[in-house]
C-alpha positions in Angstrom: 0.0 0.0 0.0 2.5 2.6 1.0 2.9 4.9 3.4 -0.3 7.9 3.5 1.5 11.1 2.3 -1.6 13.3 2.8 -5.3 12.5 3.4 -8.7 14.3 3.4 -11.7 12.8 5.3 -15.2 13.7 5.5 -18.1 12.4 7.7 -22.0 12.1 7.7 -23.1 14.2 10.7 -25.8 12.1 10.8 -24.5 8.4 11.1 -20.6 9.5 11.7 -19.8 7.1 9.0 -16.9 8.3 6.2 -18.8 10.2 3.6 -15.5 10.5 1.1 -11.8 10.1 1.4 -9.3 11.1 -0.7 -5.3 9.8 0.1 -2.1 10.7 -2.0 0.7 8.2 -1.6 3.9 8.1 -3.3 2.5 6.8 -6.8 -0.9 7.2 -6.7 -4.0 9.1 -5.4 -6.9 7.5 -4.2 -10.6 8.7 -4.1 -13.4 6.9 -2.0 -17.5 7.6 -1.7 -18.8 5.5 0.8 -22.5 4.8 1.7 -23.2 7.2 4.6 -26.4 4.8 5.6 -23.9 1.7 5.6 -20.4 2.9 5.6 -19.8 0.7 2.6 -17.9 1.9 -0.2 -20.0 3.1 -3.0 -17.3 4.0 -5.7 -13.4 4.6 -5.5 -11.1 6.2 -8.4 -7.3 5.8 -8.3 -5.1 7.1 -10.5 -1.8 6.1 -10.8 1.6 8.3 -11.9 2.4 5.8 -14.3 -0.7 7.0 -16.3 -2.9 3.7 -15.1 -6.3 4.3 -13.5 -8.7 1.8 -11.7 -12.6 2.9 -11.4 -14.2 0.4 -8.6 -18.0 0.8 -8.5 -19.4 -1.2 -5.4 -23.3 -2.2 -4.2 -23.5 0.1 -1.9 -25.9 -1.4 0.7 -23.2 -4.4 0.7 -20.2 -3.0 -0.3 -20.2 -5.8 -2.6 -18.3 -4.9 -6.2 -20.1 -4.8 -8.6 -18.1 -3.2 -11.5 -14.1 -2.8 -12.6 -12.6 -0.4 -15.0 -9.0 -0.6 -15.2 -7.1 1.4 -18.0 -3.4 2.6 -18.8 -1.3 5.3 -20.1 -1.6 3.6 -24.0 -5.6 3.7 -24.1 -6.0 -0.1 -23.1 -8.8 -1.1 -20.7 -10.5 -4.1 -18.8 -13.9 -3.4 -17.7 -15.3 -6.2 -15.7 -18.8 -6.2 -14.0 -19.5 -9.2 -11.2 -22.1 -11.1 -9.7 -23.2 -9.8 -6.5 -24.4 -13.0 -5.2 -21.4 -15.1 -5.8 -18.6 -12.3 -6.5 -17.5 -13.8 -9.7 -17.0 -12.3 -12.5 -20.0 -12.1 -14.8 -18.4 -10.0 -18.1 -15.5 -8.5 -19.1 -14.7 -6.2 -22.1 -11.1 -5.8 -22.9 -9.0 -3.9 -25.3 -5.5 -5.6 -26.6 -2.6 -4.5 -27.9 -2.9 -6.4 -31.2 -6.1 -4.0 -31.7 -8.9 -6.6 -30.9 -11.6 -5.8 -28.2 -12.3 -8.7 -26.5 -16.1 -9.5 -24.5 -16.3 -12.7 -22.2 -19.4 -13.6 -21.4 -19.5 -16.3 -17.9 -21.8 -18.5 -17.0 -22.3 -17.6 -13.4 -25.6 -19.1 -12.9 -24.4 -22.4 -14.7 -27.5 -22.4 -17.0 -25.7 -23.2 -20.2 -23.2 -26.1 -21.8 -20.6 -23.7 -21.2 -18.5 -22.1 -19.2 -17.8 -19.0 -21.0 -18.4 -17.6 -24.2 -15.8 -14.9 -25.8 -16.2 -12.5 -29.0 -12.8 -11.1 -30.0 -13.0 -8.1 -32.7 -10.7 -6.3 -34.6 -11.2 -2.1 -33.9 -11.4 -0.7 -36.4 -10.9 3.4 -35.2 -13.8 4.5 -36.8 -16.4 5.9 -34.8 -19.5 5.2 -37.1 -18.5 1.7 -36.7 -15.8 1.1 -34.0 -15.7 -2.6 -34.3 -15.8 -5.3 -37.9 -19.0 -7.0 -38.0 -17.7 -10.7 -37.4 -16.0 -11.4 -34.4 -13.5 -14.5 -33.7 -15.4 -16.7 -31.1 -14.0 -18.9 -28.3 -15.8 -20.8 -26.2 -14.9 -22.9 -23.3 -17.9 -26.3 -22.6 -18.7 -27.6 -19.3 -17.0 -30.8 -20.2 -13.7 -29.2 -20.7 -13.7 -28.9 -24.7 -13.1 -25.7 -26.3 -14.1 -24.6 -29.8 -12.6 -21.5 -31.9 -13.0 -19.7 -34.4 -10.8 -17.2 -36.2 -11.4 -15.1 -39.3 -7.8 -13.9 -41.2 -6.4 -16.8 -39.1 -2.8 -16.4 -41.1 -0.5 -13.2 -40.5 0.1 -10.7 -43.6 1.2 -11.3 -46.2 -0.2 -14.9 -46.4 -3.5 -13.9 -44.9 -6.5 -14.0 -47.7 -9.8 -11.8 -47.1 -12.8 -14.1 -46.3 -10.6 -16.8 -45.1 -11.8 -18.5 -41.7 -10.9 -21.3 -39.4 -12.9 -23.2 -36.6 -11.8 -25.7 -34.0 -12.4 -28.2 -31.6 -10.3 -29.0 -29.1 -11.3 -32.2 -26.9 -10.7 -31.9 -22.6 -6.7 -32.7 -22.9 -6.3 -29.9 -25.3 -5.9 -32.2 -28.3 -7.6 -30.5 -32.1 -10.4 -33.0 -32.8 -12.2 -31.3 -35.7 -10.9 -28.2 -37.9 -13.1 -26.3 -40.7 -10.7 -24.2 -42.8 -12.5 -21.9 -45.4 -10.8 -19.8 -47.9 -11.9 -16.2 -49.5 -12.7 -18.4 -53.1 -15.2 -20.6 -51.6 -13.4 -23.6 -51.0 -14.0 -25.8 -47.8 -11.6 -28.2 -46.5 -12.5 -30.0 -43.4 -10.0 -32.5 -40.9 -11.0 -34.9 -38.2 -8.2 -35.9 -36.2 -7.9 -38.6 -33.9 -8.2 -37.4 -30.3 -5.4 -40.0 -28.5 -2.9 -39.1 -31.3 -3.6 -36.1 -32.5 -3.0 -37.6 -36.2 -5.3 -36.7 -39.1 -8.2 -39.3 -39.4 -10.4 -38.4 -41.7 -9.6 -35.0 -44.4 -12.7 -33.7 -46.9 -12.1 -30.7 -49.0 -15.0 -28.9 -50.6 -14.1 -26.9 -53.8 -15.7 -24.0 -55.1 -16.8 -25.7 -58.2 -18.6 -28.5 -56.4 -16.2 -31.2 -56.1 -15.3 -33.1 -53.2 -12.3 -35.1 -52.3 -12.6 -37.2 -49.3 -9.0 -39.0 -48.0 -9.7 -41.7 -45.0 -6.3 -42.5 -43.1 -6.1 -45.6 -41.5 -4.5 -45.7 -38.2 -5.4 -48.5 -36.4 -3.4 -50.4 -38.9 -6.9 -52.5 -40.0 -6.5 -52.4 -44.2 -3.7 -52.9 -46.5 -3.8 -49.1 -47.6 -2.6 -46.5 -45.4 -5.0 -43.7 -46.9 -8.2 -44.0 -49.0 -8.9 -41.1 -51.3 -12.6 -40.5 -53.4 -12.7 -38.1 -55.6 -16.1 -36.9 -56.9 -17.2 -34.3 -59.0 -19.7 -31.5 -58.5 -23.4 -33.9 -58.8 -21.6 -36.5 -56.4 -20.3 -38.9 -59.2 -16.8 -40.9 -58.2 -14.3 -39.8 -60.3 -11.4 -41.6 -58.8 -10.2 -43.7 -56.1 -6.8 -44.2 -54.9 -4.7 -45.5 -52.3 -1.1 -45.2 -50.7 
């Protein structure tokens, strides 16, 4: 905490309880409302010399929080508002330093499949429209799996507008399932196998309508390693081959 460098207190006549204090210490000043009915907080501001601030917005007749705004000298932020029955927190906004905004969404109340449910978007600095339309979306199930997905996935200059990429990720953390899209329509989709993490099954869509569908066999059970169909756009088999 530090040592108090200089402090100003104010008290309700009526309950004697603080009514406001403000504190200066060494790197930061500190501003507190309290509740005069309760003596709980009911909103504190301190602002730091390093150009960091930290808004705390409390329930006053609990002195419960209830809201978080943290921010720093470059414009960054986390703003996180809790549950006031259970004190966790419910949502949180967040700006990054790879220009995404970030909103989590938790399941306090455990009333869905998940545990929490995030939107990441790219800013985009202007203030008509602040943020791009489609978000990257992760979400974390009950049961431990976690899906993602991620538009412009690649880093420039390999990146391709309209490209996208979901995931699945089974309770260990292993890829189980990938959807890879490109920005000409094409479709290519891989099911791995969750003990090995080894491609099990791959089926690319093209644009045109064709489909080419590979089966890898890793249990060892045929005399081919992979199995590849290749049909054309009304579903007729074209070819079929084997390594």
């Amino acid at each position: 905490m530090g040592a108090v460098l200089s402090q100003n207190l104010d008290y309700d006549v009526a309950t004697g309880h603080l009514d406001y204090v403000i504190r200066a210490y060494s790197d930061r000043q500190e501003a507190v409302d309290y509740n005069a009915g309760t003596g709980f907080a009911d909103f504190s501001v301190t602002s730091f010399k390093d150009g960091r601030t930290t808004v705390l917005d409390y329930e006053g007749t609990t002195g419960r929080l209830a809201y978080r705004l943290e921010t720093n000298s470059s414009g960054q932020y986390v703003a996180t508002s809790y549950d006031l029955a259970s004190g966790a927190a419910d949502y949180v906004i967040q700006s990054n330093l790879d220009g995404r905004q970030v909103s989590t969404d938790y399941d306090v109340a455990n009333t869905q499949d998940w545990a929490s449910f995030s939107l990441s978007y790219k800013l985009t600095g202007l203030p008509n429209r602040p943020t791009e339309s489609i978000p990257n979306v992760t979400i974390l199930y009950d049961d431990g799996r976690k899906y993602v997905f991620e538009q412009d996935y690649r880093p420039a200059p390999l990146s391709v507008p309209g490209e996208s990429r979901s995931m699945l990720f089974n309770p260990q953390g292993v890829l189980e399932y990938v959807t890879i899209r490109d920005g000409a329509g094409n479709r290519q989709e891989v099911d791995y196998d969750g003990s090995s993490g080894q491609i099990d099954y791959l089926v690319s869509h093209w644009a045109d309508g064709r489909m080419t569908a590979t089966d890898y066999d890793l249990a060892d059970q045929f005399a081919w390693n992979s199995y590849t169909v290749n049909y054309d756009a009304f579903g007729n088999v074209q070819s079929v081959t084997t390594t």
